[in-house]
Phi, psi and omega in degrees: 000135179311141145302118179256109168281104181240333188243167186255170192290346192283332208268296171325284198325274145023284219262332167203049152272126194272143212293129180221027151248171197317321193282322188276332195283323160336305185273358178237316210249024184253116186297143157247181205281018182263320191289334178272001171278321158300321187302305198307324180320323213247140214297265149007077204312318188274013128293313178281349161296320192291327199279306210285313177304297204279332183303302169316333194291287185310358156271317194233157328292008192070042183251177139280104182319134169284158185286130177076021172290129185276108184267150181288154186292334201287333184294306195319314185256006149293293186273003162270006198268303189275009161260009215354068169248193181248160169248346142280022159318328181275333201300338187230028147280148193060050176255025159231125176289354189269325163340283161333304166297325145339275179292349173297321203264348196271335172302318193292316206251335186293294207253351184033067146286160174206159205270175203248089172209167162074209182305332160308336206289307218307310221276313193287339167237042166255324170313267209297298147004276182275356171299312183315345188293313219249325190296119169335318189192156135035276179272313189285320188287341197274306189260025154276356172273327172298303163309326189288304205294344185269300192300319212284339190094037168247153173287116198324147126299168162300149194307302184305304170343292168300306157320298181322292175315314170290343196266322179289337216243301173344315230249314211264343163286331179297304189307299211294322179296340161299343188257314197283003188252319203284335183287342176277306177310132170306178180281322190282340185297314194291322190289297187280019251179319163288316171308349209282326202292328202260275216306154199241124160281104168075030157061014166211017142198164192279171220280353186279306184292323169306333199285326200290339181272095174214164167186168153324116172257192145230028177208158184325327180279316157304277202287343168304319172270350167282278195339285201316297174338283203312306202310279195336311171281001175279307180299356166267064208285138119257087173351140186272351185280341181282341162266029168311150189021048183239146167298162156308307143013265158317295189288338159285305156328317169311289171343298196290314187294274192327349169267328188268359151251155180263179198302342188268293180304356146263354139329294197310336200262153167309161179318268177339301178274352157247329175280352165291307168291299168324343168282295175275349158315296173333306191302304203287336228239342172257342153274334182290317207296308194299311166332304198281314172250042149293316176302323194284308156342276161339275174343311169286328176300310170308306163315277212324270218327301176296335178281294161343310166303316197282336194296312163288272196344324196282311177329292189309316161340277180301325164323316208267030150262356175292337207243332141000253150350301187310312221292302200312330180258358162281331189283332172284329158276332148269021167274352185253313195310280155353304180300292189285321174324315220250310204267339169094058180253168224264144184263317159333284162326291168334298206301335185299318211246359156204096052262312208110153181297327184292270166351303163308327186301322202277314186279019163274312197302310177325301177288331155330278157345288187270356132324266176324322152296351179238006179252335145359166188178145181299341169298338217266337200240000206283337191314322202270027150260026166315280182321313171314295179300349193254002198263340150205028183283334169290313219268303182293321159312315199279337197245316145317119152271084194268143199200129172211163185316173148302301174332325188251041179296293178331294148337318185271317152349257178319330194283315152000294182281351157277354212263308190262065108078069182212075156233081169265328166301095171255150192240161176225353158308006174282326186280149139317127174321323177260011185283172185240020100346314173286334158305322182270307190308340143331304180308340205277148159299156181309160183110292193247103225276323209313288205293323170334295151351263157335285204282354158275301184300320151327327197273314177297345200266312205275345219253342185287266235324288201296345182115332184310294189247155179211198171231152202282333109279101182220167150269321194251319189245008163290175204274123199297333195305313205287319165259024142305124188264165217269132181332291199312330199301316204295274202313343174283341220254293215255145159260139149236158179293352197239150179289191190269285184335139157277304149341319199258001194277324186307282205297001163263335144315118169335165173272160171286163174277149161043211204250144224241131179295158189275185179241128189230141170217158184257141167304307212225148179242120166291180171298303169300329178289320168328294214288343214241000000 
């Protein structure tokens, strides 16, 4: 059988290289007084170095020395230190092969080690069978084979053995998870999920390669075509229970191979392993799909806001020889007020004859005017991304499985009345009390819906962010209770600097000095109270 090559040489090193810095030698290579009692057994100063070298090799890396391996100096003179020998004690050790073999068989029975053969072999590679399910890479899979042969005392195989062994367990898991997903499907799942290979979008590409062509936009016509995708795979339900106890992994890995073939090479693949992929592309490709336009949303709430700023800004800009101007003719009316005031002169007059009454009117209005322009805020300009928003924010309500703490119930409420297009009711309890939304929404004609709009779809941008709402399949936009680990796991697991208890973190605080703010704590936190 070929050699099946899976680790790189740097990764072989790792794994079954013998340790020749300080830490590791400490920790693998420190003789105890029993081992210097076997050791002691041996007539010869290069038999004990030798019998003490090959005892190290097999606890760490759990190998055999190869015949003619060049051992590092550092070891040599790590294990002569303690045996109080030279490390050229080793050079005219095994120079009878049977020696080697000797101190191999006498190790074996002193300490119980065993060769990788007979029922062990059997029981290490039905063990590595199911590890191969969960293991990551490669490397991973190799040195969880490595580790299991260092607890049970059995002795490595050859590198090539193992790779061979770790590639096959690989080879036969992949297949057994292709088989437990595809077997979950119905006949009818399999049949739209085939159709997926035929049907043609615009007569130039199939409805499989079209689905996989999405990306992040930032403008409205970007999340209309992430929708049309999304509106498409919703009609492909495929239950999250057909990958039940398959890894995360696992579903990526699927996932990547199924993006880098087209529709005539998944024709090609076995049954199984084409409704496998073809399952989880669906799956995956509609939480990536849901993900892709919360972001683009962001994007877009962002794209208003910044236009909205540069748009005052540009105001306050333009505003300022109008406001000059103002200055220049409020400071001449009052110098001529000043004037007569100081000459005892009729104060009417000043005013008739600089500005004039007419004139002072129009530049009270003037200055009104640019009061409100320099007092301005960019909420005062977000109204004109209305249009922007309406062009696929109900659609995107309607299609989004959005779910949140109680704190943001009042949100999902208003996004409700925008999502069936009932927003003659606007509710504003969705805002903070101290918010500056409520001066301009005050402000609006009676009606007039626009900014209200706006100021839910804003709202809605912070609430993915903190964590207030998420969606019912996501990756990125889920519900945080779900990757929070769980307390009990946490004290089995975890050291933290602080106790679990609260009672116990109080009592271990100083006392206070003079008077102390009281302290409150709640049993249970939503998601949303986390995010705030």
């Amino acid at each position: 059988m070929a050699h099946r090559t899976i680790l790189t040489p740097k990764q072989r090193e790792v794994l079954f290289g013998l340790p020749a810095d300080e830490t590791r030698l400490l920790k693998h290579y420190t003789l105890s007084d029993k081992d210097l009692d076997h050791i002691g057994q041996r007539r010869r100063p290069r038999n004990r170095l030798g019998f003490a070298l090959q005892l190290c090799a097999l606890r760490y890396p759990g190998r055999a020395l190869l015949p003619g391996e060049v051992i590092q100096v550092e070891i040599t003179d790590f294990l002569a230190a303690q045996l109080g020998l030279k490390d050229a004690d080793l050079d005219a050790y095994a120079s009878r092969e049977e020696t080697r073999h000797e101190h191999m068989a006498s190790l074996r029975q002193l300490y119980g080690y065993r060769t990788f053969s007979g029922r062990g072999a059997r029981d290490l590679k039905l063990w590595l069978d199911g590890q191969a399910e969960h293991a990551v890479s490669n490397e991973d899979i190799a040195r969880r084979f490595v580790e299991e042969c260092r607890r049970t005392l059995t002795i490595l195989p050859a590198i090539s053995t193992i790779e061979r062994l770790c590639a096959d367990a690989l080879v036969a898991a992949e297949k057994r998870i292709e088989t437990r997903i595809a077997d979950r499907l119905s006949d009818d799942e399999c049949a739209v999920l085939d159709d997926l290979l035929s049907e043609m979008i615009e007569d130039r590409l199939t409805r499989f390669v079209w689905l996989r062509k999405f990306e992040i936009g930032n403008n409205s016509a970007a999340a209309r075509r992430l929708l049309d995708r999304l509106d498409n795979l919703r009609q492909i339900d495929v239950s999250p229970d057909v990958f039940h106890g398959v890894p995360d992994h696992r579903i990526t890995r699927l996932r990547r191979q199924g993006e880098r073939y087209f529709a005539d090479g998944l024709r090609d693949l076995p049954d199984d392993r084409r409704h496998a992929i073809l399952a989880v592309c669906v799956s995956e490709w509609r939480r990536a799909i849901a993900d892709a336009v919360v972001e683009t949303h962001d994007r877009i709430v962002g794209r208003t806001w910044r236009e909205a700023a540069r748009l005052c800004d540009d105001r306050m800009v333009g505003a300022q020889p109008a406001v000059r101007q103002t200055l220049r003719s409020f400071r001449d009316m009052g110098t001529a007020l000043l004037e007569a005031k100081n000459d005892d002169a009729s104060l009417e007059d000043a005013i008739s004859s600089s500005p004039g009454w007419t004139d002072l009117q129009a530049l009270v209005a003037v200055a009104a005017r640019l009061t409100d322009t320099l007092s301005s805020d960019p909420i005062a300009h977000v109204v004109q991304g209305h249009k922007r928003f309406r062009r696929y924010a109900p659609r995107m309500l309607r299609l989004l499985e959005i779910d949140g703490a109680d704190v943001a119930k009042p949100l999902l409420d208003a996004a409700e009345l925008i999502r069936s297009d009932r927003a003659h009711n606007r509710p504003t309890d969705f805002l903070r009390r101290t918010s500056k939304w409520h001066r301009h929404l005050k402000s609006q004609i009676v009606g007039d819906g626009r900014l209200w709009e706006v100021a839910v779809m804003f709202h809605l941008r912070d609430a993915f962010r903190s964590g207030d709402i998420w969606l019912e399949r996501s990756r990125r936009y889920g519900d945080l209770k779900q990757v929070l680990v769980p307390a009990q796991a946490t004290e089995a697991n975890a050291r933290l600097a602080v106790p679990f208890d609260p009672e116990d973190w109080l009592a271990d605080r100083p006392p206070c000095q003079g008077s102390c703010p009281p302290l409150y704590f709640s049993s249970t936190f939503s998601a949303g109270q986390i995010g705030r």
